[in-house]
ZADO-1210 file (C-alpha; in nm, 4 decimals, padded with zeros to 6 digits):
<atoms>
<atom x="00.0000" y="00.0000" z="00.0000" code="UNK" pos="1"/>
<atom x="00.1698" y="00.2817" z="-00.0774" code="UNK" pos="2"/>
<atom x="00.0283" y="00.5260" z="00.1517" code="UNK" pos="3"/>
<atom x="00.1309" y="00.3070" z="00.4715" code="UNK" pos="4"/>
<atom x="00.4813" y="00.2733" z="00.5799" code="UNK" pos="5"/>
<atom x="00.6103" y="-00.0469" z="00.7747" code="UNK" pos="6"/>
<atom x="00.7663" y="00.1164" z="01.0569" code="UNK" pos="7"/>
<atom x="00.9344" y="-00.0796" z="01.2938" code="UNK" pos="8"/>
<atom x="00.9599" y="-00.4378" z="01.3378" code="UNK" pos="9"/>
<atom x="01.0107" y="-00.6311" z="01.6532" code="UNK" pos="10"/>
<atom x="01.1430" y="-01.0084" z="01.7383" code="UNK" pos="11"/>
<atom x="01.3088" y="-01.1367" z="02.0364" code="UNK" pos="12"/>
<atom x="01.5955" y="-01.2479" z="01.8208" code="UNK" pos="13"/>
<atom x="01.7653" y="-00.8889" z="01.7179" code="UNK" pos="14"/>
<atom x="01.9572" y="-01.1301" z="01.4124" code="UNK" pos="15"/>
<atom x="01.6170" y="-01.1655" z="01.3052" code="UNK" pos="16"/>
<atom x="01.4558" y="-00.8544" z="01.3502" code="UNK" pos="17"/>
<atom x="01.7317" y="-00.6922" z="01.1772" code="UNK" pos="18"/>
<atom x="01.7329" y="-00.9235" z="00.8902" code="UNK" pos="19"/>
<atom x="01.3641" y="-00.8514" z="00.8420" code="UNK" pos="20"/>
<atom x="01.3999" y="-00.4511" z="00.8725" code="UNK" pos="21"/>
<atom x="01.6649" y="-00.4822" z="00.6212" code="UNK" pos="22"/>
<atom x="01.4095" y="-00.6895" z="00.3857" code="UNK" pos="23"/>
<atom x="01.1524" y="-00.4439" z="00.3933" code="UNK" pos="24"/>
<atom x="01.3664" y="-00.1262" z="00.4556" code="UNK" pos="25"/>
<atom x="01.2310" y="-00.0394" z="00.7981" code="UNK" pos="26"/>
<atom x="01.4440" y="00.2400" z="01.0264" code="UNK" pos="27"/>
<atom x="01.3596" y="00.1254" z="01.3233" code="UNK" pos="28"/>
<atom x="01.4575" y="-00.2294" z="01.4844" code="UNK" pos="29"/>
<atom x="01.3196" y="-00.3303" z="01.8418" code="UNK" pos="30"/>
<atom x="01.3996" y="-00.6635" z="02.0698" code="UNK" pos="31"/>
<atom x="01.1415" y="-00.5567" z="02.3310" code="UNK" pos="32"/>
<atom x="00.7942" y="-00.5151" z="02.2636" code="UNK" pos="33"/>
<atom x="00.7236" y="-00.2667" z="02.5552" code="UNK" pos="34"/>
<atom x="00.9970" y="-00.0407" z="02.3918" code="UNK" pos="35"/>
<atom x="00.8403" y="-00.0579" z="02.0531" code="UNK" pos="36"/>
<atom x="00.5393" y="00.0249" z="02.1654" code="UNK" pos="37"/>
<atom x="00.6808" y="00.3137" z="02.3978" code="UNK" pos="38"/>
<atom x="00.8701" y="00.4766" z="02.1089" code="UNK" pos="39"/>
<atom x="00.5701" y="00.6611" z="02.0149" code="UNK" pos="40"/>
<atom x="00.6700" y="00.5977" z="01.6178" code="UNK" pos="41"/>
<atom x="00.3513" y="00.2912" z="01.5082" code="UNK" pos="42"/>
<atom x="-00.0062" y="00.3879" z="01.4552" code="UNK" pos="43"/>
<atom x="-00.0673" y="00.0522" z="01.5029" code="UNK" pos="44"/>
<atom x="00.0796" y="-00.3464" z="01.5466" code="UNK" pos="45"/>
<atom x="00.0314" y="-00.6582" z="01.3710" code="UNK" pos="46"/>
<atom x="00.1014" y="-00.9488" z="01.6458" code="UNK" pos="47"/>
<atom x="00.2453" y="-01.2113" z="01.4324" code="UNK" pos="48"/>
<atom x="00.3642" y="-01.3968" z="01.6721" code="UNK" pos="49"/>
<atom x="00.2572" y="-01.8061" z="01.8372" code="UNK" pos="50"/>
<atom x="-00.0941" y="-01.7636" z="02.0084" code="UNK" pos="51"/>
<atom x="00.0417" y="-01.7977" z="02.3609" code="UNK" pos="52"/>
<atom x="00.2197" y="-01.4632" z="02.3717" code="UNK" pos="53"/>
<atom x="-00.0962" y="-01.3006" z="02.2177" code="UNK" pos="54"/>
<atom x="-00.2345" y="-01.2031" z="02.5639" code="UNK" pos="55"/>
<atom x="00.0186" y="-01.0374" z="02.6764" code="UNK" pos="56"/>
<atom x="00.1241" y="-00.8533" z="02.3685" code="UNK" pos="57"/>
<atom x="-00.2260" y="-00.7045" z="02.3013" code="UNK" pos="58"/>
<atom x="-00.2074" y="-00.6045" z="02.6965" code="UNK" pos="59"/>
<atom x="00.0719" y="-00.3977" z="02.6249" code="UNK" pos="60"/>
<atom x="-00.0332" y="-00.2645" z="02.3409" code="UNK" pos="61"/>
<atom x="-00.4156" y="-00.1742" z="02.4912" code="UNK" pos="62"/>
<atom x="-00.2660" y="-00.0182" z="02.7675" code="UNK" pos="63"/>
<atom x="-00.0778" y="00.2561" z="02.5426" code="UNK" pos="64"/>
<atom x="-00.4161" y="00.2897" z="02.4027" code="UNK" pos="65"/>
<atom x="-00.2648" y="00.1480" z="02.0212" code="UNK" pos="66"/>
<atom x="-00.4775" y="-00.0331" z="01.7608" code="UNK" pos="67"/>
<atom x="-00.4309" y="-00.4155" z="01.6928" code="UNK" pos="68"/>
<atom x="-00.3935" y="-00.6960" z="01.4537" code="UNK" pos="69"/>
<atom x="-00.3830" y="-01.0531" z="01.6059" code="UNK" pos="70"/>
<atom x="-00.2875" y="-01.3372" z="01.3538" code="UNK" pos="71"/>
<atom x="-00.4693" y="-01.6314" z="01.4578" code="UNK" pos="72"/>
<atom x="-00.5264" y="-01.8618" z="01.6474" code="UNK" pos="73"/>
<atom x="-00.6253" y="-01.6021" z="01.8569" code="UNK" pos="74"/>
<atom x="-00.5464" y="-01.7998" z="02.1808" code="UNK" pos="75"/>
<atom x="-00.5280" y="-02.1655" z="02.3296" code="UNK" pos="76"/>
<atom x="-00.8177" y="-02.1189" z="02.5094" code="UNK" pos="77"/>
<atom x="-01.2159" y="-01.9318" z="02.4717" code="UNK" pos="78"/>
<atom x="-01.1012" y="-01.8129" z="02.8102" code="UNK" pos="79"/>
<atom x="-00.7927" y="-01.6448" z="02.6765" code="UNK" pos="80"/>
<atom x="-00.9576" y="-01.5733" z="02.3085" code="UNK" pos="81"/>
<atom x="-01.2412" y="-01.4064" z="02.5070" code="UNK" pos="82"/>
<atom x="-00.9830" y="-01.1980" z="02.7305" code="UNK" pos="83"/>
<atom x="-00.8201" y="-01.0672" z="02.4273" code="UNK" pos="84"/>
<atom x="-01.1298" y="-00.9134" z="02.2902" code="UNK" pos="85"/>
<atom x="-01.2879" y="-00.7947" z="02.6342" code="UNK" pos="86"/>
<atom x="-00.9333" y="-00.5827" z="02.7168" code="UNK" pos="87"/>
<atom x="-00.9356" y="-00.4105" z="02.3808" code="UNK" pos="88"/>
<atom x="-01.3079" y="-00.3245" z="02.4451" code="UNK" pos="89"/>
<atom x="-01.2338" y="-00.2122" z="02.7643" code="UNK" pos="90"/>
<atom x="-00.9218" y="00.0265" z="02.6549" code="UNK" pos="91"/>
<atom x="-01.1352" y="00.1141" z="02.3377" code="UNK" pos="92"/>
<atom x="-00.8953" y="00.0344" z="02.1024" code="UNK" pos="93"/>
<atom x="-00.9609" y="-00.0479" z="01.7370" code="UNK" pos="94"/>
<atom x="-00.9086" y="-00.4529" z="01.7014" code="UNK" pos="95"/>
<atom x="-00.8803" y="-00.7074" z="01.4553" code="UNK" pos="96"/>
<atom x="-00.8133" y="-01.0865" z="01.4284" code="UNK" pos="97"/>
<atom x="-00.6182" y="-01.1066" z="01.0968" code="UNK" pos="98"/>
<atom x="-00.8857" y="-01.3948" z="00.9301" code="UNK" pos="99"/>
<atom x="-00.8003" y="-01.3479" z="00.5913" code="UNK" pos="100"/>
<atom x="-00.9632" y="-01.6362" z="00.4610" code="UNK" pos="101"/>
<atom x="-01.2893" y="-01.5042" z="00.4035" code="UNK" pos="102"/>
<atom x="-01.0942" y="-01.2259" z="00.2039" code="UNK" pos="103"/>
<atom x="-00.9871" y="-01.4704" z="-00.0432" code="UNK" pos="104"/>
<atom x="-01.0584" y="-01.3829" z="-00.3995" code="UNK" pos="105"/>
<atom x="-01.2770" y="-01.6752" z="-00.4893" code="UNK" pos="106"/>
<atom x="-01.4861" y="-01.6329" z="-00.1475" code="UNK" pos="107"/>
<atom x="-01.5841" y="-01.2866" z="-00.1751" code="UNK" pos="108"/>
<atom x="-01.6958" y="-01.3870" z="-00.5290" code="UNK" pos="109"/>
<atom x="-01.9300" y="-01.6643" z="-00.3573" code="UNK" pos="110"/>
<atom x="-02.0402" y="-01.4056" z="-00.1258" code="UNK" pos="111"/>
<atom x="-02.1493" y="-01.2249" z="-00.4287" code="UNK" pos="112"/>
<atom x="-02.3299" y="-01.4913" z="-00.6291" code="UNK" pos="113"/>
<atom x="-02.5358" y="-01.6117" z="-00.2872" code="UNK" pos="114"/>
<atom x="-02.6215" y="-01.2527" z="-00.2507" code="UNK" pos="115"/>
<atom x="-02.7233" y="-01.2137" z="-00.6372" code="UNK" pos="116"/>
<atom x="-02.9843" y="-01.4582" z="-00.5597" code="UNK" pos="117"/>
<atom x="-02.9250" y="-01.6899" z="-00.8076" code="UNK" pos="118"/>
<atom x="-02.9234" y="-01.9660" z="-00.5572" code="UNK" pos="119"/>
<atom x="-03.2553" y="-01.8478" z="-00.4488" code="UNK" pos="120"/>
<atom x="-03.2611" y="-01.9863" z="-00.0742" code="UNK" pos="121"/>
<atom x="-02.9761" y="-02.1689" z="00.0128" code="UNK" pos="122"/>
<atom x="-03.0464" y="-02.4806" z="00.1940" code="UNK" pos="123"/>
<atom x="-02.6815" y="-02.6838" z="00.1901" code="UNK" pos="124"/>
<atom x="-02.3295" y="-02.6055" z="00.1872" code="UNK" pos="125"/>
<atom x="-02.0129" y="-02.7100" z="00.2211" code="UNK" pos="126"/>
<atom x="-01.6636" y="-02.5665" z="00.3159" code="UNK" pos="127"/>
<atom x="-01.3837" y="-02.8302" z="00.2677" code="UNK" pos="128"/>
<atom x="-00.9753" y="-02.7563" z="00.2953" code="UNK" pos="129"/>
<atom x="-00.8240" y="-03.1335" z="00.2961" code="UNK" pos="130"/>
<atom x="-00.4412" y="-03.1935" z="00.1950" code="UNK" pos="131"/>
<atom x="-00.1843" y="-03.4216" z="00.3070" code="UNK" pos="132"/>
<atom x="00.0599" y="-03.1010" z="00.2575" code="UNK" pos="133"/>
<atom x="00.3251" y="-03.1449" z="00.5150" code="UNK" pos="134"/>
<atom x="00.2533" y="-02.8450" z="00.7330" code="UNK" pos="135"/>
<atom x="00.5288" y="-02.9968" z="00.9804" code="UNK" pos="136"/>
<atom x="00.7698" y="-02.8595" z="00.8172" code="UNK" pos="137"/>
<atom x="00.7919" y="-02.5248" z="00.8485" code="UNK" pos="138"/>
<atom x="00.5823" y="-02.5113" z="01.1589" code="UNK" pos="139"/>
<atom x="00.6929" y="-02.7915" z="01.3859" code="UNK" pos="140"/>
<atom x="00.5474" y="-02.7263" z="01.7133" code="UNK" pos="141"/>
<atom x="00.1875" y="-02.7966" z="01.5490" code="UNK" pos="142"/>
<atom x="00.2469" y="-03.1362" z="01.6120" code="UNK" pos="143"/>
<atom x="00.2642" y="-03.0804" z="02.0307" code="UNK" pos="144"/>
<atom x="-00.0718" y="-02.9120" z="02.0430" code="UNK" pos="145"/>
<atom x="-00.3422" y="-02.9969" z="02.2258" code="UNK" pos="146"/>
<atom x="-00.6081" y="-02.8380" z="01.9995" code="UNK" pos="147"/>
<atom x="-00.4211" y="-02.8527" z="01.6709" code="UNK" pos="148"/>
<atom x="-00.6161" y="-02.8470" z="01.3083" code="UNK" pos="149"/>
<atom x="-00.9902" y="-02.7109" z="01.4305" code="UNK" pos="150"/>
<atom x="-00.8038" y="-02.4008" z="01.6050" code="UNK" pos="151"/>
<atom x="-00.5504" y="-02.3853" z="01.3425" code="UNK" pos="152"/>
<atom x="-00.7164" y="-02.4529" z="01.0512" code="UNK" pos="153"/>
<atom x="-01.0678" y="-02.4947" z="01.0928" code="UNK" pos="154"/>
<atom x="-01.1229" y="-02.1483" z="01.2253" code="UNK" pos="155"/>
<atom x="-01.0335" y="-02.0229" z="00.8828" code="UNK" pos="156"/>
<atom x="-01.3417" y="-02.2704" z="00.7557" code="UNK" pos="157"/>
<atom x="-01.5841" y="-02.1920" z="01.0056" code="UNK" pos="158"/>
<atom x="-01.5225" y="-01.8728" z="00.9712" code="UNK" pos="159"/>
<atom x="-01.5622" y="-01.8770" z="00.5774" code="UNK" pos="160"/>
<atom x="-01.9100" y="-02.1151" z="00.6938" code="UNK" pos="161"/>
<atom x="-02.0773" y="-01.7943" z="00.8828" code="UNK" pos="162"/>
<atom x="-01.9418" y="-01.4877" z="00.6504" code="UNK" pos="163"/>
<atom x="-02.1159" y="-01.6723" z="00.3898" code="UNK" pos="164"/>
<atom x="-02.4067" y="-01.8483" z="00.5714" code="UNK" pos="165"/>
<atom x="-02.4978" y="-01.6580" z="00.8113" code="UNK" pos="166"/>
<atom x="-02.4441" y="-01.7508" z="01.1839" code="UNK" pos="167"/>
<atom x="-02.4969" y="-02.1558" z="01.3201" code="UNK" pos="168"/>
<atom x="-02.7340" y="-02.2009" z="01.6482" code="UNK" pos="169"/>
<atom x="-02.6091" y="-02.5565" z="01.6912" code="UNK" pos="170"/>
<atom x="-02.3334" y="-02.7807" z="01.6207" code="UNK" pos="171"/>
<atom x="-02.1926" y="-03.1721" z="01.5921" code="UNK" pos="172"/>
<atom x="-01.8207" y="-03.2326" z="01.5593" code="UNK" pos="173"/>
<atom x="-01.5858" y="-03.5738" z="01.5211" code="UNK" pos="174"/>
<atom x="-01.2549" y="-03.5436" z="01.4844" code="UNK" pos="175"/>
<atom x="-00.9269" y="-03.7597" z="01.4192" code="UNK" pos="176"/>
<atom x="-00.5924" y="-03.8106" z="01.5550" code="UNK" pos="177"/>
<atom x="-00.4250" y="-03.9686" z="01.2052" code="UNK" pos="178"/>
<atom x="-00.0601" y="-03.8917" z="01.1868" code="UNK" pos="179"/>
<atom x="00.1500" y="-04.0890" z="01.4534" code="UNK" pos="180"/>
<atom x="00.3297" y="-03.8774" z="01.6847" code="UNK" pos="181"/>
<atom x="00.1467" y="-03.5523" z="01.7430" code="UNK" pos="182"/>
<atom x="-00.0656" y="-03.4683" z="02.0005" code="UNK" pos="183"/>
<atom x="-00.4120" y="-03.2994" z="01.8740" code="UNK" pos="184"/>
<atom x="-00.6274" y="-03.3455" z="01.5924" code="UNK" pos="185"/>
<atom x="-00.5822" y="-03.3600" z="01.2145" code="UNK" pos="186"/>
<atom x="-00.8430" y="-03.4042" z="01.0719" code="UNK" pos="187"/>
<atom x="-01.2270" y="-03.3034" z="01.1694" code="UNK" pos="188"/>
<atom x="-01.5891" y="-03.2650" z="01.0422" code="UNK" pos="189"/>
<atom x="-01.8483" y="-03.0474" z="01.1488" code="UNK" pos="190"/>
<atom x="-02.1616" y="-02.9923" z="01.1048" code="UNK" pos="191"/>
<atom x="-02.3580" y="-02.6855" z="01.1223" code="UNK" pos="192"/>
<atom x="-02.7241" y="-02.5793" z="01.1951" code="UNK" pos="193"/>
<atom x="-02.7594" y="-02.2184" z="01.0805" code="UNK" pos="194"/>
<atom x="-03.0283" y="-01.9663" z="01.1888" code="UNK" pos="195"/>
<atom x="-03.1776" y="-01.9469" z="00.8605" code="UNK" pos="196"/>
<atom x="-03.2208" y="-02.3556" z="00.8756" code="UNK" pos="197"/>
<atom x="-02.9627" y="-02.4424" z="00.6262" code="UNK" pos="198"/>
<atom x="-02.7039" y="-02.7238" z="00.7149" code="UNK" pos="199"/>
<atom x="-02.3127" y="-02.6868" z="00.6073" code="UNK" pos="200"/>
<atom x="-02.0361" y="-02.9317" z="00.6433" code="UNK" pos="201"/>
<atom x="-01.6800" y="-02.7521" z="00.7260" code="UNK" pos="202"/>
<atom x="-01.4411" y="-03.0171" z="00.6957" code="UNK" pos="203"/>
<atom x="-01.0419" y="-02.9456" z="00.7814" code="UNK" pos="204"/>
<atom x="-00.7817" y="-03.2180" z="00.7210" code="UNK" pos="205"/>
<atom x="-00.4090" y="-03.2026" z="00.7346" code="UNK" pos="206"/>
<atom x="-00.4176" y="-03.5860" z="00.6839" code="UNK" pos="207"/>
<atom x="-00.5830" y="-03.6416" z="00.3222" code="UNK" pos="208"/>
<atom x="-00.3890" y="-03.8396" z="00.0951" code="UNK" pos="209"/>
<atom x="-00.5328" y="-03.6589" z="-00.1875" code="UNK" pos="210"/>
<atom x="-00.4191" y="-03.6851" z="-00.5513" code="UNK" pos="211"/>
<atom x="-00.3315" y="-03.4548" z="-00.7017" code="UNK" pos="212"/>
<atom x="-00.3060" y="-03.2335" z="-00.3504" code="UNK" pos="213"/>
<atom x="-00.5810" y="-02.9009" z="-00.3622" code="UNK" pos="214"/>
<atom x="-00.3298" y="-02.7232" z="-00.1011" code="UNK" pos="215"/>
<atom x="-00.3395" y="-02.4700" z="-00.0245" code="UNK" pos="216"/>
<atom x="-00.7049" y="-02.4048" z="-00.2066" code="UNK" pos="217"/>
<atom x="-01.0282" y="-02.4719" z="-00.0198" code="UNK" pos="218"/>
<atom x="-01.2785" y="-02.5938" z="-00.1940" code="UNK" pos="219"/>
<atom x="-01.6760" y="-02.5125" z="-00.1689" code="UNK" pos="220"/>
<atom x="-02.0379" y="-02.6746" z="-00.2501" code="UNK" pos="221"/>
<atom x="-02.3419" y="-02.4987" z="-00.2239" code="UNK" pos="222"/>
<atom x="-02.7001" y="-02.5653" z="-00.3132" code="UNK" pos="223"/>
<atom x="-03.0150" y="-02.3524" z="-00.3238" code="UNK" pos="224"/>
<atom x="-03.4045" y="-02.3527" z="-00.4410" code="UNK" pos="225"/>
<atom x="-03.2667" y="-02.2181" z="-00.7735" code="UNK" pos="226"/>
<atom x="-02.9457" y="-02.3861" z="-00.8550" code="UNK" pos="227"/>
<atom x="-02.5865" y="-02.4830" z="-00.7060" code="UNK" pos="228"/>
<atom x="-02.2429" y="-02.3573" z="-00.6539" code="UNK" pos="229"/>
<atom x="-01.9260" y="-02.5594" z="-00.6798" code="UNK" pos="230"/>
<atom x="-01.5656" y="-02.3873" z="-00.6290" code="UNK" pos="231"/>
<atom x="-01.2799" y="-02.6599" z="-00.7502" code="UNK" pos="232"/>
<atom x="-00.9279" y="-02.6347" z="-00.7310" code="UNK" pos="233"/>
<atom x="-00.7629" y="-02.4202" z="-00.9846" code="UNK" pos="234"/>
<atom x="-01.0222" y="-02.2023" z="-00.9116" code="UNK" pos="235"/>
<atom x="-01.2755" y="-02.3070" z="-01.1244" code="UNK" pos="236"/>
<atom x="-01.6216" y="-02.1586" z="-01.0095" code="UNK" pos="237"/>
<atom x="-01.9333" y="-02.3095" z="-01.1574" code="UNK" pos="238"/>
<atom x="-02.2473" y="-02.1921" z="-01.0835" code="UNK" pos="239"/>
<atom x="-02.6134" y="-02.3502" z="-01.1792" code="UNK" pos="240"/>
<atom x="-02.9414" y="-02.1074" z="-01.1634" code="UNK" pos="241"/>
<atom x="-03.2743" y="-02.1920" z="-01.3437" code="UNK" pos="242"/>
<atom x="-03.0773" y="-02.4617" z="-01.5362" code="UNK" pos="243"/>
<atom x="-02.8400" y="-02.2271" z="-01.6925" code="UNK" pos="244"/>
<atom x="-02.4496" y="-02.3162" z="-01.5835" code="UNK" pos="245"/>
<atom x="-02.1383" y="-02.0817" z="-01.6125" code="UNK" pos="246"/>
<atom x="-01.7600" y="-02.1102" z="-01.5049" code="UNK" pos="247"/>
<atom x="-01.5873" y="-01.8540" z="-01.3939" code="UNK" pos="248"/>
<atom x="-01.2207" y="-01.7742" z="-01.3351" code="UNK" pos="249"/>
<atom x="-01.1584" y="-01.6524" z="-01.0118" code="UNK" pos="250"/>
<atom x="-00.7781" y="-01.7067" z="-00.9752" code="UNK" pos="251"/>
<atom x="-00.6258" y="-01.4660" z="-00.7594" code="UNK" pos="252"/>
<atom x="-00.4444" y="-01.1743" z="-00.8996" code="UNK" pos="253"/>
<atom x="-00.0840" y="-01.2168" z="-00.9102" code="UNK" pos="254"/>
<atom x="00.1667" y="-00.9043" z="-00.7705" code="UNK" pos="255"/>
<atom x="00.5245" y="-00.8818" z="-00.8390" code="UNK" pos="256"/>
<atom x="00.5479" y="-00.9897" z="-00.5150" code="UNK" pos="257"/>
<atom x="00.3324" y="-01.2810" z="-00.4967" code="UNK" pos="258"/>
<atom x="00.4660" y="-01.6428" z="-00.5168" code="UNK" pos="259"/>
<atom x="00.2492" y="-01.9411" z="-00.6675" code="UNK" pos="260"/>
<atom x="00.0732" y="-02.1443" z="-00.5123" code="UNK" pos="261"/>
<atom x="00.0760" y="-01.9296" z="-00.2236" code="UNK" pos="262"/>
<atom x="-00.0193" y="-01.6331" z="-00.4462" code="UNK" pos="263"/>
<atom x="-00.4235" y="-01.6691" z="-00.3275" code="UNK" pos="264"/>
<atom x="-00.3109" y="-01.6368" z="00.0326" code="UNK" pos="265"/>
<atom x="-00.0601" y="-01.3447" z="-00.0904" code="UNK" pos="266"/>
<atom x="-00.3815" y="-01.1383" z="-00.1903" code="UNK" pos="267"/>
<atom x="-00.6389" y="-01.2108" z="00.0558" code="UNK" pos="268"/>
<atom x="-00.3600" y="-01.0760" z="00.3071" code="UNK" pos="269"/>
<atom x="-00.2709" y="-00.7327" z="00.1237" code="UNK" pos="270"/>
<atom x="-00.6507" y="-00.7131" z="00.0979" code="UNK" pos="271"/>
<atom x="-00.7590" y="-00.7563" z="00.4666" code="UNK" pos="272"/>
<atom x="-00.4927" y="-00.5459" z="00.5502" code="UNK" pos="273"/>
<atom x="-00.5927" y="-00.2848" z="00.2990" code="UNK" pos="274"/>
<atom x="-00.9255" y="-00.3114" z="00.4690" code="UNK" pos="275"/>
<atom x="-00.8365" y="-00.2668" z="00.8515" code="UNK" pos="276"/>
<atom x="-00.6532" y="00.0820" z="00.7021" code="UNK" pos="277"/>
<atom x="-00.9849" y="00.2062" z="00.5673" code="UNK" pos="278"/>
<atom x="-01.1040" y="00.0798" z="00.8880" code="UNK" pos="279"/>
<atom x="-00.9091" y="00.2843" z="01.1135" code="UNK" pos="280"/>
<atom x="-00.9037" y="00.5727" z="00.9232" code="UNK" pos="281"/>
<atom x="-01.3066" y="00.5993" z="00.8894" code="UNK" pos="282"/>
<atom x="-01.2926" y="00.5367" z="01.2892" code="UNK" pos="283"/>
<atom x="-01.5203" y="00.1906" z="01.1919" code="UNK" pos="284"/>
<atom x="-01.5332" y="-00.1589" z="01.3312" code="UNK" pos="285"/>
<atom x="-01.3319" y="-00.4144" z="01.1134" code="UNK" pos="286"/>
<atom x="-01.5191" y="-00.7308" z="00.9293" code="UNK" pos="287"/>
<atom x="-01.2873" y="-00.9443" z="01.1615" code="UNK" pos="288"/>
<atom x="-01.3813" y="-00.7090" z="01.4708" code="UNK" pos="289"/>
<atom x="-01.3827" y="-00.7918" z="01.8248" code="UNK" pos="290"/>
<atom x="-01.7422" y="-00.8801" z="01.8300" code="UNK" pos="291"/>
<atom x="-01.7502" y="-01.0716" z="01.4811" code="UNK" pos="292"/>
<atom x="-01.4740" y="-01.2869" z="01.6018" code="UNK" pos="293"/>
<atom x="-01.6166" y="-01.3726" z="01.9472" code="UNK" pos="294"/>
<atom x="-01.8834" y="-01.5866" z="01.7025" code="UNK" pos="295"/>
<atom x="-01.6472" y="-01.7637" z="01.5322" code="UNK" pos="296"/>
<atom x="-01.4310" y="-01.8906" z="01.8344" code="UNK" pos="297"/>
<atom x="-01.7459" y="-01.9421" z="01.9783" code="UNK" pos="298"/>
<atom x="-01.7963" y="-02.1875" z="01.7423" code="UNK" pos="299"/>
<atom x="-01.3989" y="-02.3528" z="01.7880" code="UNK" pos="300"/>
<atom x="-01.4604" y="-02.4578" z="02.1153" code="UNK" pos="301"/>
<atom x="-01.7872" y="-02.5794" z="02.0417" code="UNK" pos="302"/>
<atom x="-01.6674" y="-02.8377" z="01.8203" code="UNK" pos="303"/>
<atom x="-01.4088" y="-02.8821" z="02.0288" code="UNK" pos="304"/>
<atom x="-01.6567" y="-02.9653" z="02.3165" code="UNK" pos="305"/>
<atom x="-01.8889" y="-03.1829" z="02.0801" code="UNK" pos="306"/>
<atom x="-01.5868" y="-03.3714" z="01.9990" code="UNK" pos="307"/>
<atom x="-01.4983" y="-03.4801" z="02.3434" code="UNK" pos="308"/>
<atom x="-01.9000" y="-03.5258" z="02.4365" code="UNK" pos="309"/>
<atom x="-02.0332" y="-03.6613" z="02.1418" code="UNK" pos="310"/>
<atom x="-02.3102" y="-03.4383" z="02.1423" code="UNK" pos="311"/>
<atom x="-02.4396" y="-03.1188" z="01.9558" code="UNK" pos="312"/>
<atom x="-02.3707" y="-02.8417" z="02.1090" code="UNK" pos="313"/>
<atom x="-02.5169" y="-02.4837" z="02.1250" code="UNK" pos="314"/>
<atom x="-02.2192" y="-02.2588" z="02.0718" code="UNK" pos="315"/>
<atom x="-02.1421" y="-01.9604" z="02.2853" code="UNK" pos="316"/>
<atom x="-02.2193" y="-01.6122" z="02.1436" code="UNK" pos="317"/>
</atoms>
């Protein structure tokens, strides 16, 4: 964006903070986060760091009254998730869990269609991301979670499930522990009772065997009184109404900076970022706001609660 200026960056490790401001060509270099925030030089942070810090980082920042961006998972825990939100309420300061998913080129063209009404009343859905990609490799501590691919990855999904569904008043999750050695989940499906009396499916899986591999592309299904939806990999979008089909293109656009496959991710990030700067600027909530997101870790733990009860659940709101 070229009216916003990255301008300081912070890490623990100053060999890597400095590697990174020389990267982007940032003057300022921090190894404390109470310093960067002290220096009176950001408008405001993007906490990119693991989920357990996130408390305390978004304390700090709260407390000097500074705007936030949390990359998710927001926390371990709906305690801690909850806390987050509640102490940036409190302190009035503008916050926003960076879930870019639903920002993703191909979604907000879904959105579209499903508003259109060329689906007429949608009755079915389904929000699928399933690879066998090996995710251990760059992130290795994955494995040792507790709550791994529902609060990593499904959160994206269910998110996706209620930006374009509307929100669910009930829930039924099973999930998987498939790859030997690691400690949570890997794969899970759950479904979802909506208010307007639809039913969706969000499946996550970081332990499909799937040939050839759709990562890092989700894939959707949706069907209404007046047709269907189906989004495939490549990012082929067909859509059905009153017995008429068309295909659409909807790859993401591709910036000098972008780097395929990853290039869909690339854009939905410049473009929820693009949209927290309008955001703060017009002095309005974010999409992704403290109060959006409260529904859709609301709906985390919920599965994760159905899971170990083998019941539906009601999620929290």
């Amino acid at each position: 964006m070229p009216d916003v200026t990255l301008a300081a960056v912070c890490d623990l490790d100053p060999v890597k903070a400095h590697s990174a401001a020389k990267r982007y060509r940032v003057r300022s270099v921090f190894s404390s986060a109470a310093e960067l925030l002290d220096s009176g030089e950001v408008d405001f942070v993007d906490i990119a760091t693991t989920m357990r810090s996130h408390v305390e980082l978004v304390s700090f920042a709260a407390a000097r009254r500074i705007p936030v961006i949390v990359q998710k998972p927001l926390a371990p825990s709906h305690a801690e998730c909850l806390t987050i939100i509640e102490i940036c309420a409190a302190a009035g300061v503008p916050f926003m869990v960076h879930e870019n998913t639903r920002f993703l080129n191909p979604v907000r063209k879904v959105r579209e269609d499903i508003a259109s009404g060329a689906l007429g009343d949608i009755t079915w859905g389904r929000v699928a991301f399933r690879t066998g990609h090996d995710i251990y490799d760059k992130q290795p501590y994955l494995a040792q979670e507790d709550n791994f691919v529902i609060l990593d990855l499904g959160v994206h999904m269910l998110d996706v499930a209620r930006y374009l569904f509307g929100e669910a008043t009930r829930l039924y999750c099973q999930s998987q522990s498939v790859k030997p050695g690691i400690r949570g989940e890997d794969l899970a499906t759950i479904m979802l009772q909506h208010e307007s009396g639809m039913t969706s499916v969000v499946e996550c899986s970081y332990a499909s065997p799937i040939v050839p591999d759709p990562f890092p592309e989700l894939t959707l299904q949706i069907e209404g009184t007046r047709g269907s939806l189906r989004l495939e990999p490549g990012y082929k979008l067909s859509l059905s109404s009153d017995g008429k089909t068309v295909t659409h293109d909807v790859s993401p656009k591709l910036y000098p900076w972008s780097t395929m496959p990853w290039h869909g991710t690339q854009e939905s990030v410049f473009l929820i970022q693009q949209h927290w700067v309008e955001c703060l600027r017009a002095g309005v909530p974010a999409e992704t706001s403290g109060v959006d997101s409260r529904k859709t870790y609301g709906l985390v733990f919920a599965a994760y609660e159905s899971a170990r009860s083998g019941r539906s659940v009601v999620p929290a709101t």
